[in-house]
C-alpha atoms as an extended CHARMM CRD file, in Angstrom:
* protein
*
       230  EXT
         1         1  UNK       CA             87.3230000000       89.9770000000       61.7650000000  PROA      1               0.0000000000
         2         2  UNK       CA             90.4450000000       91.9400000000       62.0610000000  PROA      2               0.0000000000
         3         3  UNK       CA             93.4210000000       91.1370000000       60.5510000000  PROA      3               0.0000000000
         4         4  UNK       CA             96.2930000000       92.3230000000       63.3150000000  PROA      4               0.0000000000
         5         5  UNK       CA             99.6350000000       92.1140000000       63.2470000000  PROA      5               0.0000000000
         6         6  UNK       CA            102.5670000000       92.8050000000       65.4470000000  PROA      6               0.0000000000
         7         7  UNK       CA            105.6400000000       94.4730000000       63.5100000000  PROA      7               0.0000000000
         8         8  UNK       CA            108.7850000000       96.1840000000       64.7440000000  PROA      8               0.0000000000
         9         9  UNK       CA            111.5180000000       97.8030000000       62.6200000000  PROA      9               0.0000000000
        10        10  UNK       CA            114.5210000000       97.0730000000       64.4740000000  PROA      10              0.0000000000
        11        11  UNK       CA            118.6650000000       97.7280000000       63.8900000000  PROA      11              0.0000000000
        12        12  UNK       CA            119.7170000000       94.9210000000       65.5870000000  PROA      12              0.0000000000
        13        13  UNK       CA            118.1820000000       90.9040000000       65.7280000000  PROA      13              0.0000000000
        14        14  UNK       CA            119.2940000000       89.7860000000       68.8220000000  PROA      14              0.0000000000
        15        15  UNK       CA            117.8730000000       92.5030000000       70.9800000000  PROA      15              0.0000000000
        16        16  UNK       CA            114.7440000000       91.7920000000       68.4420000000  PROA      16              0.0000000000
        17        17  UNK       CA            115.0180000000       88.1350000000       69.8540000000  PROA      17              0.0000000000
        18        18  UNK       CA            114.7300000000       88.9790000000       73.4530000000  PROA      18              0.0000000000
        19        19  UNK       CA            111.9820000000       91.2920000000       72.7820000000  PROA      19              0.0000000000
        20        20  UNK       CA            109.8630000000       89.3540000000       70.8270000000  PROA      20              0.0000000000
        21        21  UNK       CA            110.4310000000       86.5370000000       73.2350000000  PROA      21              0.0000000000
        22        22  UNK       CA            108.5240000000       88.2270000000       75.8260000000  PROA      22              0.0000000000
        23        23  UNK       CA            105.1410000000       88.4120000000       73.7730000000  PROA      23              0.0000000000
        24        24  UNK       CA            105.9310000000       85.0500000000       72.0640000000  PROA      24              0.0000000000
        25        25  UNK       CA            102.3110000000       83.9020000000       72.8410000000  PROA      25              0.0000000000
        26        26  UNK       CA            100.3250000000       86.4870000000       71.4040000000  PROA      26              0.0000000000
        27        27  UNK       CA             98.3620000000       84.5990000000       68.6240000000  PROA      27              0.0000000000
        28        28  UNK       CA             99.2950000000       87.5430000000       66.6280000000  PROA      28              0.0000000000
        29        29  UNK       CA            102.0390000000       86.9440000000       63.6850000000  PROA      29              0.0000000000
        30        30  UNK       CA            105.1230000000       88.9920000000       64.3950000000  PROA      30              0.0000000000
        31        31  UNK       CA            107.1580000000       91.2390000000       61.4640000000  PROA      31              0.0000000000
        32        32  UNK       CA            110.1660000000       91.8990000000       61.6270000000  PROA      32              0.0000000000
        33        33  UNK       CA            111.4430000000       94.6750000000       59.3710000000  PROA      33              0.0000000000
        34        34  UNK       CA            115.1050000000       95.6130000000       59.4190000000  PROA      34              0.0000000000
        35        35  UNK       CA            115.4620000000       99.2290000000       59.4980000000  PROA      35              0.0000000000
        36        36  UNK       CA            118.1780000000       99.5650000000       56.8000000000  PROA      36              0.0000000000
        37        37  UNK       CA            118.6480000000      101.6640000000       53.1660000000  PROA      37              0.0000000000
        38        38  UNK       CA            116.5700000000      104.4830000000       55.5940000000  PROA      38              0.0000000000
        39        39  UNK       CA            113.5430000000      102.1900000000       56.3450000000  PROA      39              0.0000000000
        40        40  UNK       CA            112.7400000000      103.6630000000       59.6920000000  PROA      40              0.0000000000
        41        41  UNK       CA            110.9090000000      106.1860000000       61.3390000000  PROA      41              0.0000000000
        42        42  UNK       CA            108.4510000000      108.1050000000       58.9560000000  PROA      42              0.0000000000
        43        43  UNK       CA            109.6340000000      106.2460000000       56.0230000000  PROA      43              0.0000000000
        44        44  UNK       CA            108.8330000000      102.8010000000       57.8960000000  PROA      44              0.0000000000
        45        45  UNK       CA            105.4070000000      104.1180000000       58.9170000000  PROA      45              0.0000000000
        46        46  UNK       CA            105.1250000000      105.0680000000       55.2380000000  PROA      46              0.0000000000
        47        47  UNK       CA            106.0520000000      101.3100000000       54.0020000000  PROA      47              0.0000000000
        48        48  UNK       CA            103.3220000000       99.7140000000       56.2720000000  PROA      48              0.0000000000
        49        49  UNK       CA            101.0090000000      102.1350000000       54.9890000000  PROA      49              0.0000000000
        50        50  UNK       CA            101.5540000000      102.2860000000       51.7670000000  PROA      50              0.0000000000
        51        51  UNK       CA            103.4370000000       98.8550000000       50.2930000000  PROA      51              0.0000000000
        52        52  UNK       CA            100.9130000000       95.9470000000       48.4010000000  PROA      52              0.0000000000
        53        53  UNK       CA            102.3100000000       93.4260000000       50.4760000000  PROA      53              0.0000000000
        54        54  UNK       CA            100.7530000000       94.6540000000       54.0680000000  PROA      54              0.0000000000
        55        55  UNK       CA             97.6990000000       95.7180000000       52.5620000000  PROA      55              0.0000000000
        56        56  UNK       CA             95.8070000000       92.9610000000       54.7580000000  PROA      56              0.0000000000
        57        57  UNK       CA             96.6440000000       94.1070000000       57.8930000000  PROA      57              0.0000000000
        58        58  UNK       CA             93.6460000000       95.8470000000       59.3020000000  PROA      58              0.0000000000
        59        59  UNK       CA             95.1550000000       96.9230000000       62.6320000000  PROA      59              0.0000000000
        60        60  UNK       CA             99.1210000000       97.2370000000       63.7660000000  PROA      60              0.0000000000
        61        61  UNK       CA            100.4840000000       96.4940000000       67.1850000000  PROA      61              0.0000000000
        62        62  UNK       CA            103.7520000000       98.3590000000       66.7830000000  PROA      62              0.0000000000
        63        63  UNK       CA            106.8490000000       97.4320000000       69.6370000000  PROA      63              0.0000000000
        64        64  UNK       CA            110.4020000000       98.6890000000       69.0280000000  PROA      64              0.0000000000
        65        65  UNK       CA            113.0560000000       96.4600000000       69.5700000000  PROA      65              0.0000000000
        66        66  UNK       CA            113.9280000000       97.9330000000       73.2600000000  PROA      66              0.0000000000
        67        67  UNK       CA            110.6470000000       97.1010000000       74.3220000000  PROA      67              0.0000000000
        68        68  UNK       CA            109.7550000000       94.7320000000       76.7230000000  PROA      68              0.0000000000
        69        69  UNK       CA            105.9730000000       93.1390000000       77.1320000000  PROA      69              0.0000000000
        70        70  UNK       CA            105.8970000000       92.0260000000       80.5170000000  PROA      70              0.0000000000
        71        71  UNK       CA            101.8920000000       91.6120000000       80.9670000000  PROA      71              0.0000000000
        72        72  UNK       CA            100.5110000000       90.4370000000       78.0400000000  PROA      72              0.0000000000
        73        73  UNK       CA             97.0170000000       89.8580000000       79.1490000000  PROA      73              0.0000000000
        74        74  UNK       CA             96.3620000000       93.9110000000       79.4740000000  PROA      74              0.0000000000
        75        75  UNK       CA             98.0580000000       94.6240000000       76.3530000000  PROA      75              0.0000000000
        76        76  UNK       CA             95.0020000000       92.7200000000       74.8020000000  PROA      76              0.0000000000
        77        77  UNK       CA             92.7400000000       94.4960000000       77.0560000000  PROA      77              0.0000000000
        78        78  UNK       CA             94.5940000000       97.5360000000       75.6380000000  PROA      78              0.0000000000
        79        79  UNK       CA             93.7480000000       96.3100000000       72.1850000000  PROA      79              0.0000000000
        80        80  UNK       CA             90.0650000000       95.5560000000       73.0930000000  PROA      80              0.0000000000
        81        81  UNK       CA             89.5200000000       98.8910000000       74.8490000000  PROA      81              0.0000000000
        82        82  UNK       CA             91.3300000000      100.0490000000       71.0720000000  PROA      82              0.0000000000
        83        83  UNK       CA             88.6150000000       98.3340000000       68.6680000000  PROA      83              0.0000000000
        84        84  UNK       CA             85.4500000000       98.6800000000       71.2430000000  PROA      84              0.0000000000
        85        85  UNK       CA             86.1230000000      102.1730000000       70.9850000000  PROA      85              0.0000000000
        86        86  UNK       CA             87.0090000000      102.9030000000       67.6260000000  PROA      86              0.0000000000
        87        87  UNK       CA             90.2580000000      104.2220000000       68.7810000000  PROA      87              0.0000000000
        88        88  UNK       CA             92.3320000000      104.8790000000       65.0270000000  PROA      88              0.0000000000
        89        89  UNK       CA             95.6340000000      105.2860000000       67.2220000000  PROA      89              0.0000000000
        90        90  UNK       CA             97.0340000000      105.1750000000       70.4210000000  PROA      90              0.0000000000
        91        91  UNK       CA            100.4370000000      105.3330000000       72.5160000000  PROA      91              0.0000000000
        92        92  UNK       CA            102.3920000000      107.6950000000       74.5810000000  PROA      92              0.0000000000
        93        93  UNK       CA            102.6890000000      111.6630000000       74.2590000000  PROA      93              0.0000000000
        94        94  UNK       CA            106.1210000000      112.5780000000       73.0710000000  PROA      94              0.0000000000
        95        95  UNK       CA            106.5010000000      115.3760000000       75.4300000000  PROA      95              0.0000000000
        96        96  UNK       CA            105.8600000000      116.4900000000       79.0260000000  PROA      96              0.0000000000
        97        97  UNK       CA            104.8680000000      112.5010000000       80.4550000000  PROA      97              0.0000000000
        98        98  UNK       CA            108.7560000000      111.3040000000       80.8270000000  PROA      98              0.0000000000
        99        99  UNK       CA            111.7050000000      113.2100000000       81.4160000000  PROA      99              0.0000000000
       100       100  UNK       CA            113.7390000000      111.2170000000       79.0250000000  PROA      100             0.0000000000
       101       101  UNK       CA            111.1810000000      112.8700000000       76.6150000000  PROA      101             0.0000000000
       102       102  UNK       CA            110.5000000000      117.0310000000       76.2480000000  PROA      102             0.0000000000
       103       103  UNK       CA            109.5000000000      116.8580000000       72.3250000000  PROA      103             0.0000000000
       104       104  UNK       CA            105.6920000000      117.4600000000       71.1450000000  PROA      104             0.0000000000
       105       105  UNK       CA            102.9770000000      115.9480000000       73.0310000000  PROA      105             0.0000000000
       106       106  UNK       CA            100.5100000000      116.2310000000       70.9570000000  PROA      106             0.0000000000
       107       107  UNK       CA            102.6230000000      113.6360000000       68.5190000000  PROA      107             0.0000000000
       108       108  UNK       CA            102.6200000000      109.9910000000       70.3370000000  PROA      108             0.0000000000
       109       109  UNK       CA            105.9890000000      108.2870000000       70.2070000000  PROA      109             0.0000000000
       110       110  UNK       CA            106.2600000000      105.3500000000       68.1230000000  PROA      110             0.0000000000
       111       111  UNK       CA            108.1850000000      103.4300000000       69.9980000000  PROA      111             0.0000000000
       112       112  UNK       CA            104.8620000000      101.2300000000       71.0460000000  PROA      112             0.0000000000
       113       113  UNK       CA            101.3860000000      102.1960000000       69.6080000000  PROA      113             0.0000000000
       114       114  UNK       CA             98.3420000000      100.7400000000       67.8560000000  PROA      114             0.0000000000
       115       115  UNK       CA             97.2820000000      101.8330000000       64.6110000000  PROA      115             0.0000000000
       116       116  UNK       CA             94.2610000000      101.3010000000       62.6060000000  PROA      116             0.0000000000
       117       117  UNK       CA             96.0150000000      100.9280000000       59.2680000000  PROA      117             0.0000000000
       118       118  UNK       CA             92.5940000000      100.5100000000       57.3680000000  PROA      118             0.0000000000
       119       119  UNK       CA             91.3130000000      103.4470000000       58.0790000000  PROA      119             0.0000000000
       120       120  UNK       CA             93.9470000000      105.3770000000       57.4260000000  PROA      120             0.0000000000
       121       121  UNK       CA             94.1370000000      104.1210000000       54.0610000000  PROA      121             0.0000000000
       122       122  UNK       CA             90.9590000000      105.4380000000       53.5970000000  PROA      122             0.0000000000
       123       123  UNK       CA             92.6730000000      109.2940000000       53.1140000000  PROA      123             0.0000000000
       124       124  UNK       CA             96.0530000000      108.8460000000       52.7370000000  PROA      124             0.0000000000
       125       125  UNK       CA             98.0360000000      110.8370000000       50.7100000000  PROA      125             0.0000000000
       126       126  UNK       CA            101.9690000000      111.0320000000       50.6760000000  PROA      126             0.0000000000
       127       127  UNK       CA            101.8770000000      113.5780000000       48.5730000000  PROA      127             0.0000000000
       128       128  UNK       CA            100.2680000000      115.8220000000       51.1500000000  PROA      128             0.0000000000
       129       129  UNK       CA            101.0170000000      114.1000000000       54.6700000000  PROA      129             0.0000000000
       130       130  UNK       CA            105.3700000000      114.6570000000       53.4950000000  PROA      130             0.0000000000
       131       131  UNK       CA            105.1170000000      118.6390000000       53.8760000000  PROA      131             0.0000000000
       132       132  UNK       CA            102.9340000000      118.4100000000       56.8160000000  PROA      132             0.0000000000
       133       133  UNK       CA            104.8530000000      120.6050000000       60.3210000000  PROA      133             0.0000000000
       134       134  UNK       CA            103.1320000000      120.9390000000       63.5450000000  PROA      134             0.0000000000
       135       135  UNK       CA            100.4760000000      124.4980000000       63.6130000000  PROA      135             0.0000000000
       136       136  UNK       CA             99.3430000000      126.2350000000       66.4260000000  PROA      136             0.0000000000
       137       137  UNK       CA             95.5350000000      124.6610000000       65.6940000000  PROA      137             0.0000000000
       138       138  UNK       CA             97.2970000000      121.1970000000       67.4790000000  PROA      138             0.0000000000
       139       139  UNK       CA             97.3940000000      122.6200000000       70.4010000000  PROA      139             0.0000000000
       140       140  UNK       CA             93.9420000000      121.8430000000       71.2500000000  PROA      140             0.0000000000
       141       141  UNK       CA             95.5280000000      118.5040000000       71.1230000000  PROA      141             0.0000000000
       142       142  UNK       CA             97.4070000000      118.5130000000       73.9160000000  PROA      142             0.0000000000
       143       143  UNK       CA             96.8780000000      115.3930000000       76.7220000000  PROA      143             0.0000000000
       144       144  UNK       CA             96.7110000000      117.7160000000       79.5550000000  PROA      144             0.0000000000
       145       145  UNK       CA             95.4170000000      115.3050000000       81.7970000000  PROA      145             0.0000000000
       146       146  UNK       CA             98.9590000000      113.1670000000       81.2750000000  PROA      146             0.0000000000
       147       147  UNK       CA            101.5480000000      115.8100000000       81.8070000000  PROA      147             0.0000000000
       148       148  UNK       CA            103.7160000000      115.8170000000       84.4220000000  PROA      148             0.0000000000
       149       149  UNK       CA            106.0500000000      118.9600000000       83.3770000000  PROA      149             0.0000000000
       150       150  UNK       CA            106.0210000000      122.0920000000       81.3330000000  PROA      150             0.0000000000
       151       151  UNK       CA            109.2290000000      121.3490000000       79.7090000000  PROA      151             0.0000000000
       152       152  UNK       CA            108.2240000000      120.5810000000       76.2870000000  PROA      152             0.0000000000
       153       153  UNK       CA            108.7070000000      121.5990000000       73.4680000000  PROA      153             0.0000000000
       154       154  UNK       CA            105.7340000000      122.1520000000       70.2210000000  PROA      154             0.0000000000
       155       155  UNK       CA            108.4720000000      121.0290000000       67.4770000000  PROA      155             0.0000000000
       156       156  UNK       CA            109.0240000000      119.1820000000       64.7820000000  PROA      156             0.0000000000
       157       157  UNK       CA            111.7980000000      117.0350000000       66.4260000000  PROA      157             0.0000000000
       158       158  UNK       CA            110.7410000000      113.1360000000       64.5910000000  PROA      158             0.0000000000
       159       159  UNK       CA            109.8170000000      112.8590000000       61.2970000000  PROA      159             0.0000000000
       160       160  UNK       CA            107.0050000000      110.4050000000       61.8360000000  PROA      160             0.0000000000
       161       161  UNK       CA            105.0010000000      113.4670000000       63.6420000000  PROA      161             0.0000000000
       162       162  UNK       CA            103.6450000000      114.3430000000       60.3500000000  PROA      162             0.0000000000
       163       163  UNK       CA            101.4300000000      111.2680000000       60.3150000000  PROA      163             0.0000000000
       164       164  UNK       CA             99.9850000000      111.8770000000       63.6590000000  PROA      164             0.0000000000
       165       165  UNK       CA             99.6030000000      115.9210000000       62.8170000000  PROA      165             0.0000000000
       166       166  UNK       CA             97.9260000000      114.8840000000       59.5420000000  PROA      166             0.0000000000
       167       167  UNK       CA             95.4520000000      112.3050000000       61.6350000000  PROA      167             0.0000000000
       168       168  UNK       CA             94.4170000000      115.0650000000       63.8630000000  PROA      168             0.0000000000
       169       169  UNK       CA             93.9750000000      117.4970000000       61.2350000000  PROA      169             0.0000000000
       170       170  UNK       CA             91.5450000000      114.5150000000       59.8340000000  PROA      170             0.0000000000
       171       171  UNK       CA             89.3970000000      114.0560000000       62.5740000000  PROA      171             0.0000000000
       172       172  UNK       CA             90.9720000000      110.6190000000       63.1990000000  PROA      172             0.0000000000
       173       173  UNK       CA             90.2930000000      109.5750000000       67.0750000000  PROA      173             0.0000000000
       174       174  UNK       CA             94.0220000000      109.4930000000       69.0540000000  PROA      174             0.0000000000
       175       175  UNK       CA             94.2940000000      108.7980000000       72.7510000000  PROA      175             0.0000000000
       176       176  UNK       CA             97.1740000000      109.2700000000       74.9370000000  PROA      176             0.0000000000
       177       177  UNK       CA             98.7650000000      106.7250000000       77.1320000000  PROA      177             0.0000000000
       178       178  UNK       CA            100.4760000000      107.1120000000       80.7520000000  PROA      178             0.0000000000
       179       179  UNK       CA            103.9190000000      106.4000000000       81.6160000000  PROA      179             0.0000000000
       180       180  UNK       CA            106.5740000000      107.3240000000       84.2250000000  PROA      180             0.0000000000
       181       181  UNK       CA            110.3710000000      106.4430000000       85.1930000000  PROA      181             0.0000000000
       182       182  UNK       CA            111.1350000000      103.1430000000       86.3150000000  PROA      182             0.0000000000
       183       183  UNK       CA            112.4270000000      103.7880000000       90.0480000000  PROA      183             0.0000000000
       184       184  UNK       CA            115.9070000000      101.1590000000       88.9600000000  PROA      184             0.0000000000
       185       185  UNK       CA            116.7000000000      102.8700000000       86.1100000000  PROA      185             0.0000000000
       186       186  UNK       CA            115.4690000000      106.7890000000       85.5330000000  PROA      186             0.0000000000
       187       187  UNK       CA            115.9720000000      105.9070000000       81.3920000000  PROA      187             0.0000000000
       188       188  UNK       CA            113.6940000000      103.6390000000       80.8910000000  PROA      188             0.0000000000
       189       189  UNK       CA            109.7880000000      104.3820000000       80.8130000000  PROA      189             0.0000000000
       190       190  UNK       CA            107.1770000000      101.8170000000       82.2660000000  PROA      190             0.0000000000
       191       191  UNK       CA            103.9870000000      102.6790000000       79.7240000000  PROA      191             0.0000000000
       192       192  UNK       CA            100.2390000000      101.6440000000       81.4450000000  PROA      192             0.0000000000
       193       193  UNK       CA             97.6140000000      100.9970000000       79.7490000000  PROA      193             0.0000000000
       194       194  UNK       CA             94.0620000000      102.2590000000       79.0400000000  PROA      194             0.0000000000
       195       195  UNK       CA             93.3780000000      100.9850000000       82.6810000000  PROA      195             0.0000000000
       196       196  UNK       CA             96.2430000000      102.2140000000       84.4000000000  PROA      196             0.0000000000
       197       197  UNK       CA             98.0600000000       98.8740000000       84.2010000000  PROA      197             0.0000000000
       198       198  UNK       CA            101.9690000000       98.3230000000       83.7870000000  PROA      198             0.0000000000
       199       199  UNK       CA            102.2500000000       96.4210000000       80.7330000000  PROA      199             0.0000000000
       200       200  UNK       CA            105.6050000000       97.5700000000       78.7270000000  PROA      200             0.0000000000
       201       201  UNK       CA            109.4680000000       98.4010000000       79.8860000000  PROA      201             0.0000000000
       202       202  UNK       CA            110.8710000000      100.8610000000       76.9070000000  PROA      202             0.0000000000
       203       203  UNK       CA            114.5840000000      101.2610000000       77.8230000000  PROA      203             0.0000000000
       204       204  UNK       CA            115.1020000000      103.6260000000       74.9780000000  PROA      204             0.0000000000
       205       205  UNK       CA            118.5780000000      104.0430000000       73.0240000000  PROA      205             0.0000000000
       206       206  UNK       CA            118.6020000000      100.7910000000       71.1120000000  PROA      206             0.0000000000
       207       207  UNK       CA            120.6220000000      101.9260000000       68.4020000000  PROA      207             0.0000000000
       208       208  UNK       CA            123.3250000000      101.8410000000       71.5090000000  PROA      208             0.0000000000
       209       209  UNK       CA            122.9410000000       98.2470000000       72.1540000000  PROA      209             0.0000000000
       210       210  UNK       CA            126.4240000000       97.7220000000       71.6880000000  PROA      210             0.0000000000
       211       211  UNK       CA            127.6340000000      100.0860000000       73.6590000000  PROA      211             0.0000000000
       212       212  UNK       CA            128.7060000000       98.5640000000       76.5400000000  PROA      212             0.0000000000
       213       213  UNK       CA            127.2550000000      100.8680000000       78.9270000000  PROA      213             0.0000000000
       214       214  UNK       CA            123.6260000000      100.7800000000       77.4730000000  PROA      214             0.0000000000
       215       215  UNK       CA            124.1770000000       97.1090000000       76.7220000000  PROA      215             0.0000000000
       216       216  UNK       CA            124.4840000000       96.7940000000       80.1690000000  PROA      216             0.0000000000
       217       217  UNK       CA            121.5390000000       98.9740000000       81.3870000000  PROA      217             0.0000000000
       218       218  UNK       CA            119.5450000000       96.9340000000       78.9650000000  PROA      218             0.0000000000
       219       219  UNK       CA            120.2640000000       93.8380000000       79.3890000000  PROA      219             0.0000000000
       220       220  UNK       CA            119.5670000000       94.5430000000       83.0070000000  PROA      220             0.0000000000
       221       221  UNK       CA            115.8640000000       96.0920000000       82.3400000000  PROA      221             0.0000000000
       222       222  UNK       CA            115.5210000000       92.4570000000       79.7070000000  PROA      222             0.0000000000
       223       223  UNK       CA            116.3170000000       90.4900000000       82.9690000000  PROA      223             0.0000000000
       224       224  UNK       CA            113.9690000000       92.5100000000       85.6820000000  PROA      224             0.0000000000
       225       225  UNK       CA            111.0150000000       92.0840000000       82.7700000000  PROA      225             0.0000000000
       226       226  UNK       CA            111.6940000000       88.5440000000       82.0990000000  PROA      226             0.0000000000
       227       227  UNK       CA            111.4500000000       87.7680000000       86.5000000000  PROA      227             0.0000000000
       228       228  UNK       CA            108.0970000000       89.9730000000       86.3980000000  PROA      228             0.0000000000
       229       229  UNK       CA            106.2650000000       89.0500000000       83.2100000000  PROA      229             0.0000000000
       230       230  UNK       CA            102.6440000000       87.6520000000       83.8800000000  PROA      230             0.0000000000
C-alpha cells in the first residue's frame, strides 16, 4: 500500500487555508511546510527528499498555495492513471503550454505535480543532482504534443529543474500535463488531467497575495473555484 501525502510549501497561511479547503476531503493527510530560512523551491524538494522525518511517504501530491482543486474526483483518477502506470512524476511543462510561462518545457513546474518519492530515493544524490544545468541531450524531452507556442526558452530559469533534468538523465518515466488560460482571467492556468479533465485553477503570483491588486484577482479565481468545485 502506498503511503501518499499531500504537502505544499507555502508563504502565507491564510491563502494556505482557502486552498486546502477545497481538497479538504481527500483521505490524504495534508503538510504544510512554511517556506521560510530559504525552504522553498529546490531546497524544499530537497527536504522532502532527503529529511528522516518524510521518509514514509511513498508518493507526494504536491499543490502550491495559489492552487485551487475544484474536481477532486479526477485528481484521484489522475493519481490512479499515476501508480497504474508507473508514472515516477508528472505535472505541467514549464514552457510553451501557457503564456504566463516561456521557461523550459522539458522541466514540469512545481506548482502542482506528483512525485514518486520512493523511487527516487533509490539514486539520489545531492552531491551530484546540485551542479546539474539543462544539456542539449533534453531536448529529446520535449512534450511536443502539448505546445501551443515557440516562445520558450531551454534555460535554467528555477532551481528545482535540476531534479527533473537529473530524473530524465536517469531513465525515470515523466509525463506532461495540459493546461491553457482561463477565459476570466488570462493569469491564471486551468491544468487537465491525464484525461483531459479540468481539475486545478493555479492563479500564480502568491508571494503577491497582499498586494491588493493580485489579492483581488485571487480572491476572485478562490470564489469562481469554490461555485464550480464537484
Amino acid at each position: 500500500m502506498n503511503n501518499i501525502k499531500i504537502i505544499t510549501n507555502y508563504q502565507y497561511e491564510d491563502l494556505y487555508s482557502y486552498s486546502k479547503n477545497l481538497y479538504k476531503d481527500l483521505e490524504f493527510e495534508k503538510i504544510g511546510i512554511l517556506g521560510e530560512n530559504n525552504l522553498y523551491s529546490f531546497n524544499f524538494l530537497n527536504y522532502i527528499i532527503t529529511d528522516e522525518k518524510y521518509q514514509n511517504i511513498d508518493i507526494m501530491i504536491y499543490i502550491d498555495e495559489d492552487c485551487f482543486v475544484v474536481n477532486n474526483k479526477e485528481l484521484l483518477n489522475l493519481l490512479k492513471y499515476f501508480i497504474d502506470n508507473k508514472i515516477d512524476c508528472i505535472g505541467m511543462p514549464d514552457g510553451g503550454v501557457v503564456k504566463t510561462r516561456n521557461h523550459n518545457p522539458v522541466s514540469i513546474n512545481q506548482f502542482f505535480c506528483i512525485l514518486n518519492l520512493k523511487k527516487i530515493r533509490e539514486k539520489y544524490n545531492y552531491d551530484i543532482i546540485k551542479d546539474i544545468v539543462f544539456t542539449h541531450d533534453l531536448k529529446k524531452y520535449t512534450p511536443n504534443h502539448l505546445i501551443k507556442n515557440n516562445n520558450f526558452i531551454y534555460d535554467n530559469f528555477e532551481p528545482y529543474y535540476k531534479i527533473f533534468f537529473w530524473m530524465l538523465k536517469n531513465n525515470y518515466k515523466i509525463e506532461y500535463l495540459d493546461a491553457y488560460e482561463f477565459e476570466n482571467d488570462k493569469t491564471t492556468t486551468i491544468l487537465k488531467n491525464n484525461l483531459n479533465i479540468d481539475f486545478i485553477y493555479h492563479t500564480w503570483y502568491a508571494r503577491k497575495w497582499k498586494d491588493n491588486y493580485h489579492n483581488d484577482r485571487i480572491y476572485n479565481i478562490i470564489k469562481h473555484c469554490n461555485l464550480i468545485k464537484k
